[in-house]
Legacy VTK file of the C-alpha trace (Angstrom):
# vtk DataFile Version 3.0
C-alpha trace
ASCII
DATASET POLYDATA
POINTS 63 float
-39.105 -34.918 -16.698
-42.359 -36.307 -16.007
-41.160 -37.683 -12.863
-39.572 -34.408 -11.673
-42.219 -32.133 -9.330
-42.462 -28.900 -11.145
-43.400 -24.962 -9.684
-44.715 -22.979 -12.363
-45.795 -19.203 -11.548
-49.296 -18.783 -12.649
-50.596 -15.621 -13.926
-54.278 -15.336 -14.063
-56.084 -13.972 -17.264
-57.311 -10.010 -16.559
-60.647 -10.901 -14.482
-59.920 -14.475 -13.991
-60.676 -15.418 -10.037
-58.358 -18.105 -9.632
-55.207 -17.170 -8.046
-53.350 -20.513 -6.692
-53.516 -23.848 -8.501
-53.180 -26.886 -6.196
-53.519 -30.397 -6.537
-55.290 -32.043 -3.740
-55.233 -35.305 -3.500
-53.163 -38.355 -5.095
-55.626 -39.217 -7.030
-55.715 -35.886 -8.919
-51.937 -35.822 -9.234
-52.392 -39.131 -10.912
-55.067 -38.176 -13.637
-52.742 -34.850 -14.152
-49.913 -37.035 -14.683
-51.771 -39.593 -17.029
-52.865 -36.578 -19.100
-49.502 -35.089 -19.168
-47.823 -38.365 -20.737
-51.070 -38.662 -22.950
-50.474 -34.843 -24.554
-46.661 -35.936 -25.100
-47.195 -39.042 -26.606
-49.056 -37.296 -28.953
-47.205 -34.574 -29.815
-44.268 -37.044 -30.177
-46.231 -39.135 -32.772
-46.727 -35.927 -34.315
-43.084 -35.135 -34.683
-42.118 -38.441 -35.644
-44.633 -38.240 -38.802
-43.738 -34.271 -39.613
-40.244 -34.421 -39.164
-39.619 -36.655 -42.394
-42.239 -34.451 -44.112
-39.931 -31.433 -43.480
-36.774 -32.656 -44.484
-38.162 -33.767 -48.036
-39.927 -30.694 -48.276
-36.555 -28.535 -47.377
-34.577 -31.050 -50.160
-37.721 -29.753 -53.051
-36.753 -26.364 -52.124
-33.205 -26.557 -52.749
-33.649 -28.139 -55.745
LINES 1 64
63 0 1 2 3 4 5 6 7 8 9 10 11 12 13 14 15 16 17 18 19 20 21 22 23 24 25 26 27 28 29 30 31 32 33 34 35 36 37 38 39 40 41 42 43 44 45 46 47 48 49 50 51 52 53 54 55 56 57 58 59 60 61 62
């Protein structure tokens, strides 16, 4: 997925100026990517920990 170019329609916030988001250069598409695989390695870390948690937590409640 994080190889795959994505379109997104962007809606701007009531009063918000910006109306088109573009990446400009390579060098921006690269720090956007980095940051990308940084926010989903964490929230993958974060599932890994929680989803253990959950399961013995939904065993306690049917006991």
């Amino acid at each position: 997925m994080l190889g795959q170019n994505i379109q997104y329609d962007y809606e701007p916030c009531e009063g918000d100026s910006v109306e088109i988001i573009t990446v400009h250069d390579d060098t921006t598409q690269t720090l956007l990517e980095q940051e990308g695989r940084r926010c989903v390695t964490t929230i993958q870390k974060d599932v890994k920990v929680r989803r253990p948690q959950c399961k013995m937590g939904c065993k306690l409640h049917e006991s």
